[in-house]
NUTOR-559506 format. One record per residue (C-alpha): residue in three letters; z, x, y. Coordinates in steps of 0.02 Angstrom, whole numbers, plus 50000, padded with zeros to 5 digits. Example, Ala and Ser with C-alpha at 12.3 -4.5 7.8 and 13.67 -1.06 7.14 Angstrom:
<sites>
ALA503905061549775/SER503575068449947/
</sites>
This chain:
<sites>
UNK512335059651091/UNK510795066851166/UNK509675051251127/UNK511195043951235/UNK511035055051368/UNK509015052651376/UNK509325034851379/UNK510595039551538/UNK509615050451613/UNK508165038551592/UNK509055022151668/UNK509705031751801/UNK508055038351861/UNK507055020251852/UNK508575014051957/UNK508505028852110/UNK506435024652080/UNK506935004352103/UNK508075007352259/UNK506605022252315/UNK505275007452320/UNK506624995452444/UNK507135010552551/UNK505025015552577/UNK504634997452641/UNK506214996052749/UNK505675014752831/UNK503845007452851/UNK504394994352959/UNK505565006053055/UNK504225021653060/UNK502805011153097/UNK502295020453283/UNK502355035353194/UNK501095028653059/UNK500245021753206/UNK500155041453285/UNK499405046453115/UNK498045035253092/UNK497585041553254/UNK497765059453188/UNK496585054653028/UNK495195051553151/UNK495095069853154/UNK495105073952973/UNK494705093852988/UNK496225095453102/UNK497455084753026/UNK497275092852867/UNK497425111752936/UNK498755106953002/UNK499475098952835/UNK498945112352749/UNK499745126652881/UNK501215118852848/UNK501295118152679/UNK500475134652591/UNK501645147552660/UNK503075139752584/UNK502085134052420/UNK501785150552376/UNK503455157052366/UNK504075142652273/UNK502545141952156/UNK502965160052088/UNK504815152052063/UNK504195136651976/UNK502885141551885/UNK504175157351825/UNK505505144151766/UNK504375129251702/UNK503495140551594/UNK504925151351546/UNK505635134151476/UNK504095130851380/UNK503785147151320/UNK505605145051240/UNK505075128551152/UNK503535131651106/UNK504165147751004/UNK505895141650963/UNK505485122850945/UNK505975123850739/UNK507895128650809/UNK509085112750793/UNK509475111450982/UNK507765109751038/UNK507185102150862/UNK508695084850922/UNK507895085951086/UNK506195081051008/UNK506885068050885/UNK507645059351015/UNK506305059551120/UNK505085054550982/UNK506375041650899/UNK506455033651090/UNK504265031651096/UNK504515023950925/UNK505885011150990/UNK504625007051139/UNK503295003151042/UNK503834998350888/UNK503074979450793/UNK501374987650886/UNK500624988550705/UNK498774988550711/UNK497954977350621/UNK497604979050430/UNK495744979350455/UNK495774994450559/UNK495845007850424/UNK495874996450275/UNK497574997150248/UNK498044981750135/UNK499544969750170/UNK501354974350108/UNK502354961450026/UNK504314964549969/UNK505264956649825/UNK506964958249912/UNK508594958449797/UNK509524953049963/UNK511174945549958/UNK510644927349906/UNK509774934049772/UNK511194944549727/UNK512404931449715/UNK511234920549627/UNK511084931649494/UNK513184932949475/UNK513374948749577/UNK513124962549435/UNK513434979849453/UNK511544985849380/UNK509994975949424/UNK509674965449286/UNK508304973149184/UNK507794954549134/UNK507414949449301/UNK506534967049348/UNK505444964049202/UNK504994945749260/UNK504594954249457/UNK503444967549397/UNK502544955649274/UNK502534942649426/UNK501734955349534/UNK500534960049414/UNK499964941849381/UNK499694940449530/UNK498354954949533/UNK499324966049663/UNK498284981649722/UNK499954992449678/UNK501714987749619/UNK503325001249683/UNK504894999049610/UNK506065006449727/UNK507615004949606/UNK508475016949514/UNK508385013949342/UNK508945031849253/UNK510535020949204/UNK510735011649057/UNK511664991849074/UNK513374994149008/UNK513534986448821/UNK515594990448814/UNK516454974548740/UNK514424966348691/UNK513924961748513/UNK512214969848496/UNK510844959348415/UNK510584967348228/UNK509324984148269/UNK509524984748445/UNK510075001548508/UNK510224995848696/UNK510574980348794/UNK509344965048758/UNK508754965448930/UNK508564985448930/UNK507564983348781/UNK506374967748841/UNK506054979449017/UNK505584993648881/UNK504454982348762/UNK503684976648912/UNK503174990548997/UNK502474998448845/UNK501524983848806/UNK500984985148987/UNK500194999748935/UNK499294996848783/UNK498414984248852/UNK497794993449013/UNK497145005848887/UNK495954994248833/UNK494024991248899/UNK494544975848982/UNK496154980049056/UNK495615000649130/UNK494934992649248/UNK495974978249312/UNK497804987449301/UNK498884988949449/UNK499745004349447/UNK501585003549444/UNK502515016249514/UNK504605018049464/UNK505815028749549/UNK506495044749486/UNK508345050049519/UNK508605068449537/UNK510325077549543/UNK510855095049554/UNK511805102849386/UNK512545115649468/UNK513045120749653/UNK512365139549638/UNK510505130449587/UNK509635122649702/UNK508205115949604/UNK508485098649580/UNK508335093149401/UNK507595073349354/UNK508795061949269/UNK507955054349132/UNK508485037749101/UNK508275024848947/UNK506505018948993/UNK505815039349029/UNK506435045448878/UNK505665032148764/UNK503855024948859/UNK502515032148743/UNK501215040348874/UNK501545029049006/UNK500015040649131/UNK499085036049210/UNK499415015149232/UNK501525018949250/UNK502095033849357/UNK503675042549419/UNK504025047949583/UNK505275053249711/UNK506055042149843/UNK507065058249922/UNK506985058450106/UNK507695069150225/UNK509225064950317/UNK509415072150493/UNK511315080150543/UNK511635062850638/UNK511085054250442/UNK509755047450518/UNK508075047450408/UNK506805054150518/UNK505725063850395/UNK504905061950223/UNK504915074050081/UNK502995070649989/UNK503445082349829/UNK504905086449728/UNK504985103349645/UNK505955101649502/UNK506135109449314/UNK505755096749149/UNK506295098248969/UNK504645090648901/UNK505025077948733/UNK505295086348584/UNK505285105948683/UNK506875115048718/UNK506305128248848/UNK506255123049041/UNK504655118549115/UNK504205118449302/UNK503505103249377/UNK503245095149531/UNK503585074849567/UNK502535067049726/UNK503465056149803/UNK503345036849822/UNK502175035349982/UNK500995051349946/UNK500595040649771/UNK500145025049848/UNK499405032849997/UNK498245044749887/UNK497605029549793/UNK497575018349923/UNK496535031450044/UNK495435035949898/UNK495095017349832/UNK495345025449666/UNK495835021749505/UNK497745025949449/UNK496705038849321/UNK495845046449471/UNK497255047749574/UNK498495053749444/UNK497065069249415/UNK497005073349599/UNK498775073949625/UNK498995085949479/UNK497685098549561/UNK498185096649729/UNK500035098649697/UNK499805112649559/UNK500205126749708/UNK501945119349743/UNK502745121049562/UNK504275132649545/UNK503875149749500/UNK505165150349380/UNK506495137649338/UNK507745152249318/UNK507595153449512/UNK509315144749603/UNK508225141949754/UNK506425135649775/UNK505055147849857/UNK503825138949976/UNK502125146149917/UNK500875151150067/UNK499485140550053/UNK498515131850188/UNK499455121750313/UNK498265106850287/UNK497845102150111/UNK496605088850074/UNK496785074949920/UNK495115066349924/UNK495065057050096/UNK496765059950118/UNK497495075250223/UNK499385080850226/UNK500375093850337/UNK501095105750206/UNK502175112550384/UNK503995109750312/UNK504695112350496/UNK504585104550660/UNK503575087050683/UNK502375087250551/UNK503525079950392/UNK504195064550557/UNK503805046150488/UNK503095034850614/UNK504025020650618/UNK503295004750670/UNK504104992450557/UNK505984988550580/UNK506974977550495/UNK508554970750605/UNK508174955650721/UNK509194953450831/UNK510404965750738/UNK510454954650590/UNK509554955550429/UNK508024944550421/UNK508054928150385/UNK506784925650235/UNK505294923950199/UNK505044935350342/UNK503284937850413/UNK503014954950514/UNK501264954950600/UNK500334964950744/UNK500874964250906/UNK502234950750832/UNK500974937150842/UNK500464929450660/UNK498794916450660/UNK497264915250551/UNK496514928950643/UNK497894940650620/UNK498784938950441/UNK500364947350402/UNK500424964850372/UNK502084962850268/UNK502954949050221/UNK504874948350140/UNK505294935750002/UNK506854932549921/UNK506834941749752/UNK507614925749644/UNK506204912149633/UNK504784926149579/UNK506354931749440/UNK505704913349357/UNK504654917949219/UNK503824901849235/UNK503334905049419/UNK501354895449449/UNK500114909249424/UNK499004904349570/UNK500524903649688/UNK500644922149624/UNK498924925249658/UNK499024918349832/UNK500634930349861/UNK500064946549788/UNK498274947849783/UNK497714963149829/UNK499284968849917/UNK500644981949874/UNK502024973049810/UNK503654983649837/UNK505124977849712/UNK507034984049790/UNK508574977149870/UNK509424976950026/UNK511154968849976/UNK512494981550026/UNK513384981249863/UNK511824993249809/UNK512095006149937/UNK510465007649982/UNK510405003950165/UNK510165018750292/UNK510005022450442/UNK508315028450557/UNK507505025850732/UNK507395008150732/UNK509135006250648/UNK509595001250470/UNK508324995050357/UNK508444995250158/UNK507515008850064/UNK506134999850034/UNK505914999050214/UNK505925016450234/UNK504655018350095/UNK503265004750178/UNK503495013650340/UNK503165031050282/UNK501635022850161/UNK500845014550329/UNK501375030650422/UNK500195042550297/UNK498835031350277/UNK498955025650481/UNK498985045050546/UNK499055055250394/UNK500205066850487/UNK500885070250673/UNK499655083050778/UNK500015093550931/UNK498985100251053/UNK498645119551025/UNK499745132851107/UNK498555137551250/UNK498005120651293/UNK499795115151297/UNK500315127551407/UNK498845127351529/UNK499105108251561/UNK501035110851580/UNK500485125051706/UNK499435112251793/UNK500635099851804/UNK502055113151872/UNK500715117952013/UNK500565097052063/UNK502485093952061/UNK502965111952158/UNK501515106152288/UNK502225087552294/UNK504205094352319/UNK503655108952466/UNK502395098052542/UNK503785084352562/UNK505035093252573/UNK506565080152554/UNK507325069652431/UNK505835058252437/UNK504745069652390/UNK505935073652228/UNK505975055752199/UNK504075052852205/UNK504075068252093/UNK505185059251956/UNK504075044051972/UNK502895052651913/UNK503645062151770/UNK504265043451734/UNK502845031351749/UNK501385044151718/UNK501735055451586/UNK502845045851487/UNK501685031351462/UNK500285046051425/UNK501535050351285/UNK501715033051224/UNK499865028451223/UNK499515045751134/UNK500605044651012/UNK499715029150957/UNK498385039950884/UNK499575050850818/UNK499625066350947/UNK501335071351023/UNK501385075451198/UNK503095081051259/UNK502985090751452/UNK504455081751520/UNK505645096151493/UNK504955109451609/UNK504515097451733/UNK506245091351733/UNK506845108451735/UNK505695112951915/UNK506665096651972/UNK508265102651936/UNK507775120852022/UNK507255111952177/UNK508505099252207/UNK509825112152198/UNK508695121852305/UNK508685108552436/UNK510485102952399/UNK510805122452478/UNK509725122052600/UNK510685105152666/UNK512315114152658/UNK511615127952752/UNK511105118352883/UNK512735109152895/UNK513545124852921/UNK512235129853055/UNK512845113553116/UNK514595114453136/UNK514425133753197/UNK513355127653347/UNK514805115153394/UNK516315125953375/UNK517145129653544/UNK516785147153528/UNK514715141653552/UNK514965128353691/
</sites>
């Protein structure tokens, strides 16, 4: 509703500034001996500005104490109480409205050596190829992951939940089996996958692969989430550092909306073969890739500094119903990487620059998605969307794979809507693996959201107060409000826009809008007062 009534608001004001720009050059035709009189009057510079200036100071004065009293009033209020949920929508929408204006301006991968995404995308062809079944089938998972690593990916994600076994009610299982054939070849594989990267040759040349971990709560008094431990976590035999689980939680906003990431999971873990509770903490999908992808580091090296890093954010005590934020510092460094550890306000927002609607439809695919929207030699994808089905081949041409995945994060998950996993953000719907690559490019692109300090904030918004209260007394009409919007319009919110390429929020809008407000109904009085003047001079009682 209130990114609605911005959008309203917004229209409404570019419209008044469209008709303001027709009305100026129809009065400059009609006013044109007076601007004649005052080019005559600019020949004497000295006098034409005391007299400008006479005119002006006594009454800027009085309504500078006024303006300056309510525009900072306003962002005294939202600079202390920003973290409330009013004011907290207020800056969503504003923020989710910069991201819809400049969203597909994704700079290019060479600027901070962030490598090229590419998706294996169970979408609804695939899905119906594969005779719509309920689970994934773990057959075809296997043959994606082991595609992706063939190909020498840089990183494999498998954004699908796999904590449930494939149903084996009414199936004849081979003699020794304990699972479902395909459950069992995903399992074999993976630990093979293993084994061999713990070898001289393959340490080194090992893509790690990350897999999701489901979480659920056992009990509404506890608030600790506890990790469902599915077939494959129960039975891979040390799968650190080359396999890894993490969270894909995000944060849904009171509109559902996913606006904001959640980079750990606090969470208690019956370790194998223990019976006691033990606290842990789960990073989530994006801080893993983005710590080794920041770092250029090994999955060993990455799995170590995640551990230390992470160590203060463990659960005191998994007897606890709720989870204690510890106080550390509100910037905490992993190698090259820095995070916001601020829980509230901006600093957990994902930048989204990637959507995945065009035109309101799901993407045809393969679906390129480069800078600026323009693909070429010179500027290669930075993710591209294939159809999950022909990489599901087992006999798929290794150097076609090679060509695909080189070097690139491969991200394995679906977007058919039998899986429930579309949702809802700033650029509308997009798949969770969507929300996943954006919040991975938003870490490794900005790290996290920054704001200018308190006094600096407040001095410019005082500065910009004094300009607009000097604009509205010095022209003292609706054309002087109307320049002032302009202004608000086409100088600060494309100062907004350009900074929040770089990653710094600038919101003054609000207090400036609120002066606007003061003084048009200040005006809109002073109008009616003089209509009453008006009609009291013509009443029959005054003639």
């Amino acid at each position: 509703m209130i990114d609605f009534l911005l959008k309203l608001i917004l229209i409404i004001l570019i419209g008044i500034s469209g008709l303001a720009v027709v009305l100026a050059i129809i009065i400059f035709f009609v006013m044109l001996p007076t601007c004649l009189h005052l080019r005559e009057q600019l020949k004497k510079p000295y006098l034409f500005l005391k007299r400008f200036l006479g005119a002006c100071l006594p009454h800027f004065c009085h309504h500078l104490t006024i303006d300056l009293s309510i525009g900072m009033a306003i962002a005294l209020v939202i600079l202390y109480f920003h973290n409330y949920p009013f004011l907290l929508d207020i800056e969503d929408a504003g923020m989710d409205w910069v991201m819809q204006i400049r969203q597909k301006q994704i700079p290019s991968i060479q600027e901070k050596n962030i490598p090229p995404f590419v998706v294996l995308d169970i979408d609804e062809n695939t899905h119906k190829e594969w005779k719509e079944p309920l689970f994934t089938p773990r057959r075809h998972l296997k043959n994606l992951i082991q595609a992706a690593v063939k190909g020498e990916a840089r990183l494999v994600i498998v954004d699908i939940d796999l904590s449930q076994k494939t149903p084996t009610e009414g199936l004849e299982l081979p003699k020794g089996f304990e699972r479902h054939p395909y459950d069992q070849e995903l399992l074999d594989y993976l630990q093979s996958y293993v084994t061999s990267c713990k070898t001289p040759q393959g340490n080194s040349t090992c893509p790690l692969i990350i897999l999701a971990r489901n979480f659920y709560l056992d009990s509404p008094e506890n608030l600790l989430l506890k990790p469902r431990i599915g077939f494959l976590e129960e039975n891979l035999k040390q799968p650190e550092p080359y396999i890894q689980w993490a969270s894909a939680l995000f944060y849904s906003s009171h509109d559902q909306s996913v606006r904001r990431w959640s980079l750990w999971q606090p969470t208690c873990l019956r370790p194998e073969g223990g019976r006691e509770l033990k606290t842990e903490i789960t990073p989530s999908m994006e801080l893993l890739a983005a710590v080794l992808i920041r770092n250029n580091s090994t999955p060993q090296e990455s799995h170590k500094m995640l551990a230390i890093a992470l160590e203060p954010f463990k659960p005191v005590d998994c007897a606890n119903t709720e989870y204690d934020f510890p106080r550390v510092e509100e910037i905490v460094s992993i190698g090259e990487l820095k995070i916001n550890t601020d829980i509230k306000g901006i600093h957990q927002r994902i930048v989204y620059s990637m959507p995945w609607l065009e035109n309101g439809k799901p993407p045809v695919l393969p679906h390129p998605v480069c800078s600026e929207g323009k693909c070429d030699a010179g500027n290669p994808p930075i993710l591209t969307i294939f159809p999950a089905h022909p990489f599901a081949q087992s006999d798929f041409p290794e150097e076609a794979l090679k060509q695909n995945f080189k070097d690139k994060v491969v991200v394995i998950g679906g977007s058919y809507r039998g899986g429930s996993d579309i949702h809802k953000t700033p650029l509308g719907e997009m798949p969770g693996y969507m929300i996943v690559i954006n919040a991975v490019h938003s870490l490794l692109q900005y790290e996290m959201i920054k704001t200018l300090p308190s006094i600096a904030k407040l001095s410019i918004e005082a500065l910009l107060i004094i300009c607009m209260s000097f604009m509205l007394v010095c022209f003292h009409s609706l054309w002087g409000m109307i320049f002032a919007g302009v202004v608000v319009i086409f100088v600060l919110l494309p100062g907004s826009i350009v900074l929040f390429n770089y990653g710094v929020w600038l919101d003054f809008a609000l207090p400036l809008v609120a002066v606007l407000i003061h003084q048009f109904h200040h005006l809109h009085n002073e109008l009616k007062e003089l209509e009453k003047l008006r009609c009291h001079n013509k009443s029959p009682e005054n003639v």
